[in-house]
VEXDOTI-746013 format. One line per 8 residues: for each residue x, z, y of C-alpha. Coordinates in steps of 0.001 Angstrom, whole numbers, plus 500000, padded with zeros to 6 digits. Each point is the difference from the previous one (the first is absolute). Layout:
REM residues N
X:Z:Y; ...
//
This chain:
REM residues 199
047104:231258:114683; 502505:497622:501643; 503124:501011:500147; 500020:499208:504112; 497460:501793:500697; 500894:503015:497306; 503318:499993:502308; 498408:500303:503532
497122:502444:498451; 503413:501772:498839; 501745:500226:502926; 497245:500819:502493; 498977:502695:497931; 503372:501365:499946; 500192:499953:503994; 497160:501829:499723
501191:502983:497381; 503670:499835:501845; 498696:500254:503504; 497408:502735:498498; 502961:501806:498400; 501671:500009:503213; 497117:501452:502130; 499655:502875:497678
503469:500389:500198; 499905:500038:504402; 497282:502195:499292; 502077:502442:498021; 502796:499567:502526; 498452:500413:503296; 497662:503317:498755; 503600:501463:498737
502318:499184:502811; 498095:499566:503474; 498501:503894:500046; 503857:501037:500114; 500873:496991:502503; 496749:500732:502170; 501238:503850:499605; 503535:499331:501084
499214:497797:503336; 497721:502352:501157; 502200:502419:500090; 502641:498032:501436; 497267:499317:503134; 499575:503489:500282; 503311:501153:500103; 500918:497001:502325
497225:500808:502206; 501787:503313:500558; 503419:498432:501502; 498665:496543:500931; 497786:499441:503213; 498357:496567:498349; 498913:501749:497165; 497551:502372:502023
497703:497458:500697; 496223:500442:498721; 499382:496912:498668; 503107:500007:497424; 499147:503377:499091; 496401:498946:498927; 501640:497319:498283; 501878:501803:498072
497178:502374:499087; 498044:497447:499060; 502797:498747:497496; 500649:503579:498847; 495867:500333:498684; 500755:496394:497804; 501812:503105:497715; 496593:500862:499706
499054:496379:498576; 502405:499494:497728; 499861:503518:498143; 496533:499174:499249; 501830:497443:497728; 502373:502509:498812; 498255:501126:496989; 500137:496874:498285
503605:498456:500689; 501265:499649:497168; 497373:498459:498574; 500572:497373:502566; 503419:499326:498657; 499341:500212:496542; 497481:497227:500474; 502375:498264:502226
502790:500304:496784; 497441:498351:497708; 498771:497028:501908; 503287:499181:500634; 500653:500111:496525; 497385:497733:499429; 501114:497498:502662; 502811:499872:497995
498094:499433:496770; 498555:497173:501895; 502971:498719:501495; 501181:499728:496196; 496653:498613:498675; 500645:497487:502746; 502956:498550:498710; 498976:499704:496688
496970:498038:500832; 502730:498138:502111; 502456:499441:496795; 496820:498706:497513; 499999:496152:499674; 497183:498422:502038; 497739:499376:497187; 500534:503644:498293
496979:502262:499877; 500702:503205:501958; 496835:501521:499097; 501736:503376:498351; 502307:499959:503917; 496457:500343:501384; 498351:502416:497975; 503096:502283:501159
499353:498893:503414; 496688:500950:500149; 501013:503616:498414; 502750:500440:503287; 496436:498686:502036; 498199:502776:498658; 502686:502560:500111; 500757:499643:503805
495811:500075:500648; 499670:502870:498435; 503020:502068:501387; 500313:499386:503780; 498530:502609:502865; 498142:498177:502395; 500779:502781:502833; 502942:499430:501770
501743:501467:503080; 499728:498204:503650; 503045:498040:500256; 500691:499447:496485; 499374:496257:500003; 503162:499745:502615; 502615:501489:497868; 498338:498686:496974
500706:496221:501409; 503480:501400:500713; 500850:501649:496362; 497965:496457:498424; 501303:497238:501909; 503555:501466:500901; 500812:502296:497306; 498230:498752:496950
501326:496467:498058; 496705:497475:500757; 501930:496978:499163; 498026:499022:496865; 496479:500508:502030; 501649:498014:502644; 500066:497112:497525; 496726:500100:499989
498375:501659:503303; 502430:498353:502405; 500164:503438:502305; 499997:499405:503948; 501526:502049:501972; 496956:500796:503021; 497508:499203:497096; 501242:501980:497410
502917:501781:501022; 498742:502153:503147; 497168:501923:499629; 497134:498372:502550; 499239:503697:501482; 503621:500004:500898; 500153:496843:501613; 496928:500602:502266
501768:504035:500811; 503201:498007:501290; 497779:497261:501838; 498404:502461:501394; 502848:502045:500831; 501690:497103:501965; 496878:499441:501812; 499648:503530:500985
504256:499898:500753; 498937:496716:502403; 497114:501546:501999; 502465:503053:500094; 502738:498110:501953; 497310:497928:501778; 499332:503326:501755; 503343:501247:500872
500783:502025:496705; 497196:502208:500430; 496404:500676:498925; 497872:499730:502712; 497605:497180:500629; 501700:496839:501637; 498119:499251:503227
//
């Protein structure tokens, strides 16, 4: 294979074990730490609600039910955590296999076979293929751009992918939740701060 295009084929397949690594890993993170966070603001609300005339209102309280049954969700991915971030521990592993098989296709002289660096490539392919869970939690792709792209060192895929940030960077289901968002925010101060229809 050319060494070129043995680089790129590198480095896009180690965006895609790193950023896989990292969406186990959000997975892991957000089914052990937002029951307790969900748990704790609720009953914040309700003890507010007690002392604090805004917090009576029915429309936050059926908010924050509504928040309090996502426990419900994300204990039905309880059982399996930690297999979430042991599989997140060995793809990243792997991502930094490839980041090392990389370089040393990198270091070779141009004319060098690297025919043994891809035989080992094609081992980390198989590896990663054969390891990853397919189900993942809602929202994991948002912190998983955060922990891959802000967290995690991409520089050597960089070489090669050229990242963007609204491309590549921001996750396209959060971009259209903020656009929408600011829409909603304008048609909300179009009609005097509040929700009724604008005549």
């Amino acid at each position: 294979m050319d060494r070129n295009l043995a680089l790129r084929e590198i480095a896009q397949t180690g965006y895609n074990v790193g950023y896989g690594a990292k969406k186990h890993l959000a997975t892991f993170d957000i089914v052990e730490k937002a029951p307790g966070w969900i748990s704790i603001a609720s009953f914040a609300a309700g003890i507010l609600a007690l002392v604090v005339p805004a917090f009576e209102d029915k429309l936050l309280a059926a908010i924050f039910l509504i928040i309090a049954y996502a426990v419900f969700y994300f204990n039905s991915y309880q059982e399996n955590r930690t297999r979430y971030a042991e599989v997140g521990s060995r793809l990243t592993a792997l991502s930094h296999s490839l980041r090392g098989l990389y370089y040393e296709v990198q270091s070779r002289p141009a004319n060098s076979p690297i025919d043994d660096l891809m035989d080992r490539y094609q081992l980390l392919v198989e590896e990663h293929l054969r390891i990853g869970i397919s189900k993942q939690i809602f929202l994991s792709d948002w912190y998983a751009h955060y922990k891959f792209f802000w967290q995690h060192q991409i520089g050597w895929m960089d070489e090669q992918l050229k990242f963007r940030f609204w491309r590549d960077k921001v996750p396209l289901s959060a971009s259209l939740f903020a656009g929408l968002s600011l829409l909603a925010l304008a048609a909300w101060l179009a009609c005097g701060g509040g929700w009724r229809l604008c005549g």
